[in-house]
N, C-alpha and C positions, 0 to 999 in steps of 0.2 A: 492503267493509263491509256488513254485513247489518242493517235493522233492522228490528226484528218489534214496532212500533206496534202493534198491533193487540193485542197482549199484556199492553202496559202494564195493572197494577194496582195499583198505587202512586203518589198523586200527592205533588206536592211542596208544600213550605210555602210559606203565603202570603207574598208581598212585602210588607214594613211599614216605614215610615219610624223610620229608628234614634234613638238615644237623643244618640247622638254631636254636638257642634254640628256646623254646616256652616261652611266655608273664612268667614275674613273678608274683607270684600270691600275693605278699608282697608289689610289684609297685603299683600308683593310680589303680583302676576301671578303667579298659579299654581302660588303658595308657594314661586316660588326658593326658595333660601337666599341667606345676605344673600353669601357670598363670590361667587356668581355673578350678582349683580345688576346691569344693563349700568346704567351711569353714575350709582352709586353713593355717587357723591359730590359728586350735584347732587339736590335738591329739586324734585321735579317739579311744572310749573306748574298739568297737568291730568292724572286717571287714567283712563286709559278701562278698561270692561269692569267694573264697581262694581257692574252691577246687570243682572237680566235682559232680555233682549228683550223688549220687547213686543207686543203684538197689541192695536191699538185699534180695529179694523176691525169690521162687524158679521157676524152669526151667531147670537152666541150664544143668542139667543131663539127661534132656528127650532125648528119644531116635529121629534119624531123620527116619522120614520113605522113605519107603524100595518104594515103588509103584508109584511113582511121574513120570511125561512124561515129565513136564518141570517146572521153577522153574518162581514163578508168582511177577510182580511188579508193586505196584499202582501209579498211576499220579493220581493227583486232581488238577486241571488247566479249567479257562476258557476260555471257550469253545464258549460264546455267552456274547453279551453285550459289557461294554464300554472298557474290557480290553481284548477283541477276540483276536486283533491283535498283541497285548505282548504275547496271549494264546498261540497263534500258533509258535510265536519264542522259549516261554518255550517248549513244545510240543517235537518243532522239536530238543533242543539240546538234550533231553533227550531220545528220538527215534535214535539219533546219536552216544550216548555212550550204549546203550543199540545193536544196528545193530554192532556195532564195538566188544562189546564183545559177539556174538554168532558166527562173524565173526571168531574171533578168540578160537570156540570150546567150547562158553556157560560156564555154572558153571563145573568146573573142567574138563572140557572138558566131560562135561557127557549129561549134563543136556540143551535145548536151555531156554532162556529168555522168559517169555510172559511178553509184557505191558497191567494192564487193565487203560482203562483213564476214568474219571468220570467226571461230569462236577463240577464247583466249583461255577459259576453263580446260585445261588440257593437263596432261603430264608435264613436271617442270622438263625446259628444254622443247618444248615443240611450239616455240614463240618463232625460234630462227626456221623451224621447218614450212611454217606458215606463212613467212615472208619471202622464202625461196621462191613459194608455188603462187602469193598471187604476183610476184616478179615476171616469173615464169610462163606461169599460164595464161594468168589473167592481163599480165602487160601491165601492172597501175604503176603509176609515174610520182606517186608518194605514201604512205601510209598517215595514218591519224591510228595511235596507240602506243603500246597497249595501253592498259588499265591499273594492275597491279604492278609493283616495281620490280618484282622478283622475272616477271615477264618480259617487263624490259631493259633489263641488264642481257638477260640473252639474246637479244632483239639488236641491243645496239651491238655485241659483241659481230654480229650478221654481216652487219651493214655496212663493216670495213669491205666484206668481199664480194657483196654484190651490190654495192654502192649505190641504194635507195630512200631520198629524203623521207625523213619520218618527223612527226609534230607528236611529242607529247604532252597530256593534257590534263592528267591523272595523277600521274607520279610526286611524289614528295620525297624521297630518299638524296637526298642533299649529296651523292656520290654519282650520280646517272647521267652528267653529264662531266665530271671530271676524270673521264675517261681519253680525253682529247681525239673521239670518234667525231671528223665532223661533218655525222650525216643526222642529227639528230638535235633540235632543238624544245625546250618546254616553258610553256607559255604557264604555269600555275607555280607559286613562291612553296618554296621543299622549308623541310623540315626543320632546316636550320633556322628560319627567320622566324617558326613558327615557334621553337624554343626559345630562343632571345626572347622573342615576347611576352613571352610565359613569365619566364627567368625574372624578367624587367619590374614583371606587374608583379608577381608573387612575394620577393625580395626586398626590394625597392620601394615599390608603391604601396601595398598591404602590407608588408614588414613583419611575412612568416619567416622563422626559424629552423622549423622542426616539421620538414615535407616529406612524405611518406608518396610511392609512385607505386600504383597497379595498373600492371601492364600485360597486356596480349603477349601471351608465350609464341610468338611467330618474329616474320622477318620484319615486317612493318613494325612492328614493337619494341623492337631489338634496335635498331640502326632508328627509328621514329625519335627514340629518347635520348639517345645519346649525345644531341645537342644539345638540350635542354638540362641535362646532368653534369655534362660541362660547364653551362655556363654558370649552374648553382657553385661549382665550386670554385668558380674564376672569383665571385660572389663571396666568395669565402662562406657558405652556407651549405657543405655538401647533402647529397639526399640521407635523410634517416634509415630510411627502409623502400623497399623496393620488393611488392611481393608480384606474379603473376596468374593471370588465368588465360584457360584452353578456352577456345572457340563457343564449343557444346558445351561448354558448365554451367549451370542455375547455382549452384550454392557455394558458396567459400566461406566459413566460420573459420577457421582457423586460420587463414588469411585476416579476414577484418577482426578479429580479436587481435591479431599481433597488431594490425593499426590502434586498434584503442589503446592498448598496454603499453606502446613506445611512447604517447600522448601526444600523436601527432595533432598539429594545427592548421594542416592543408594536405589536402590529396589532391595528385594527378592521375587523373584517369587517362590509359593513353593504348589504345586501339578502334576496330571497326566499329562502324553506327552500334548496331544490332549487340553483339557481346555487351559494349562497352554500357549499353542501356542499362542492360542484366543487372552491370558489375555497380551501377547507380544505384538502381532500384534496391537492390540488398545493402550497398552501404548504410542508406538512408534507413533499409530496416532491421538491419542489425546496431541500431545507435551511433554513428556515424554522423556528427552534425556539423563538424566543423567543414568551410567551403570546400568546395572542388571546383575544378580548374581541367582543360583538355584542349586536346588540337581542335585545328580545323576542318580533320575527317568528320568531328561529332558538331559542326554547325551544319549540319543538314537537316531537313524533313526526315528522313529515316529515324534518325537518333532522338529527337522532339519528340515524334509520336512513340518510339520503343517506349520511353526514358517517362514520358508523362510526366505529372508532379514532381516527380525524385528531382527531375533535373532543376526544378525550379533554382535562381539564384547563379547557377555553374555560369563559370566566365567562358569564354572559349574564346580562341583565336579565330579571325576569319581574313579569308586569303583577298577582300579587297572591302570599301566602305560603298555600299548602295548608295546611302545618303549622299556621299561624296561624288560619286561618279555621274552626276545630273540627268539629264536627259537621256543620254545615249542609252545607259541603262534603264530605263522609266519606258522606250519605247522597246528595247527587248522584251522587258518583262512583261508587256501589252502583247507584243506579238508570239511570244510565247503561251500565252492565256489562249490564244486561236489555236493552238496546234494541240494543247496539252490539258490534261485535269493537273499534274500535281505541277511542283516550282518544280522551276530549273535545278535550286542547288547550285553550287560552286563545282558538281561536277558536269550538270548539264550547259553553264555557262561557257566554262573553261572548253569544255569540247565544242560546242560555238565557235569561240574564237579561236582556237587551233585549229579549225578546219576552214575557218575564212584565211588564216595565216595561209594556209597550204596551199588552197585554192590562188590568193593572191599572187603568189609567187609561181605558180603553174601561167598563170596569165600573165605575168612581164618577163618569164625567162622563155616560152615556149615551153614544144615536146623535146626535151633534155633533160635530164636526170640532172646532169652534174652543173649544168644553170640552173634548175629549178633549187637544186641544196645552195648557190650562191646567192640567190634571192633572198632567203632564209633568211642567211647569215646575213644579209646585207642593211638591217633597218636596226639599231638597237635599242632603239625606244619606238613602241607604235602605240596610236592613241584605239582602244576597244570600247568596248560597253559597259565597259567594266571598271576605265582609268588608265593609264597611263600603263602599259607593259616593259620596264625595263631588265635590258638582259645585260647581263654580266659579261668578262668575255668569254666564257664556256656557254653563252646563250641560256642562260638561264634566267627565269624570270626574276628578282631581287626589289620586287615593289616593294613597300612594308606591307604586313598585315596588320588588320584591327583586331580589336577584342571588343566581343559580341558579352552581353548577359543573355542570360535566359528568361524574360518574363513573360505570365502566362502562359506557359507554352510555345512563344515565339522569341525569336532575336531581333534583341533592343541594344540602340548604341550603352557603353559603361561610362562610368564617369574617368 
């Protein structure tokens, strides 16, 4: 991937809080739908999650200082290892809204942007130690990250004690912000909605019975599915079989022979780009014909070009509709093409607009920590490049997703 920052001459439109309402906070949890609502035909005593975290702690009255040369912002992204290559698509959206607003005159037109990036490939647990030191060292006044969820559960666990707004952009684990930590908001729809969908189209709409799940033996796999498992059997359709594979695996036979022999009539495939290609590519050649179905991790360029042929036909969820999102998105995608060889991605997108998020609210709260996390929290719907962002009150993103086919190699809207 090539990017020539330095080039950029076009900046992009300001982030503006939409027209659209924001989720009710008295509607199910994260807008089920009422068919997949767990016990549903009981009256619940108490609702949690009705209203945002709060921060009553003090701050906000500090003064900003007077001495600053430029105003500093953390990335936590990997850098090395198995998700490098999503690293460098986060990386680069977030180096794109960040060139674009110094492009256009830095914080109040005073101040330029610095990014510091850290790696996030580390030992579990050195998410929080990383946040400590560019707290610490480096001064930044919000982070953009992590990447992986397992990173930022440690990350948010931080945040209560050194009280640093963070935007995540990445994440899908449907539990990362029901933590009631409120330093930390996510602009990209988790896994729950990404399972409903599934659930919706697999059940419902196609009108399998007999679904069969191969899935990534990790934590993304584990907690990934387990909405989507729920709501088959809200659906009264619980999953058949459920087998797994490791990261480094090429071959499973004995795996996809128990798929054939249950006689299942849909598989979900459900982990990373990369693996989950593999886990294609051998279905399809160990006799495996009937559809397949996957998250929103595998509507990427990564997964397309692993997965080639195999994937022809696979539905997938995807976390917003290009089609839909007009212009806004049409001129990202333009000014993307100037900085970059490959797409965005939903994950170079997402990290765009997480760091325009973060940026924006650096620039109407000032240099304050615990105004800039009031900012945050303070829009519940914002209109992006991408459609409408609405958050929940745990600030979570709760847009719907679409579901993408796969033809020729690229994603086409489904019927």
């Amino acid at each position: 991937m090539t990017l020539l920052l330095p080039l950029l001459l076009a900046c992009g439109p300001a982030l503006a809080p939409a027209q659209e309402p924001p989720p009710d906070p008295q509607e199910p949890y994260a807008e089920t739908p009422p068919e997949l609502l767990p016990y549903r035909s009981t009256e619940a005593y108490w609702r949690f999650f009705t209203e945002p975290p709060q921060f009553r702690g003090p701050g906000r009255d500090d003064p900003e200082p007077v001495d600053l040369e430029e105003v500093a912002v953390g990335v936590v992204a990997p850098l090395s290892g198995p998700d490098e290559v999503l690293g460098r698509r986060f990386l680069a959206g977030v180096r794109m809204a960040v060139a674009e607003a110094n492009a256009a005159g830095g914080w109040r037109r005073r101040l330029p942007y610095r990014l510091v990036v850290r790696e996030e490939a580390q030992a579990w647990g050195a998410a929080a130690s990383t946040a400590v030191e560019l707290l610490d060292e480096e001064g930044v006044w919000g982070i953009v990250g992590a990447f992986a969820d397992r990173h930022s559960h440690v990350l948010n666990r931080v945040l209560l004690k050194i009280e640093l707004p963070v935007v995540n952009t990445a994440g899908t684990d449907p539990t990362l912000t029901e933590h009631a930590i409120p330093w930390m908001v996510r602009v990209r729809p988790d896994d729950r909605q990404n399972g409903y969908a599934l659930a919706r189209r697999i059940f419902e709409r196609d009108g399998r019975t007999r679904v069969a799940v191969f899935r990534s033996n990790d934590r993304y796999g584990r907690v990934g599915i387990q909405e989507f498992e729920d709501a088959a059997r809200r659906l009264h359709r619980p999953i058949l079989l459920e087998v797994r594979f490791e990261d480094g695996q090429t071959a499973w036979p004995e795996e996809i022979a128990r798929i054939r022999e249950v006689g299942a009539d849909a598989v979900v495939v459900w982990g990373r780009a990369e693996p989950a290609a593999r886990v294609v590519k051998a279905l399809r050649a160990g006799g495996v014909s009937v559809p397949l179905y996957g998250p929103d991790r595998l509507a990427d360029p990564t997964f397309l070009a692993a997965a080639g042929p195999a994937a022809e036909g696979m539905i997938l969820t995807h976390p917003f509709d290009p089609a839909a999102a007009g212009e806004g998105w049409r001129d990202f995608a333009r000014r993307w093409r100037q900085l970059s060889e490959e797409e965005p991605g939903p994950v170079g997108a997402y990290a765009y607009e997480g760091t325009r998020l973060l940026l924006r609210a650096i620039e109407e709260a000032g240099l304050n920590r615990p105004r800039i996390r009031d900012a945050l929290f303070s829009h519940p719907v914002i209109d992006g490049v991408m459609g409408p962002i609405r958050f929940d009150p745990t600030f979570n993103n709760v847009a719907p997703v679409r579901l993408v086919r796969v033809v020729g190699g690229r994603l086409a809207p489904t019927d």
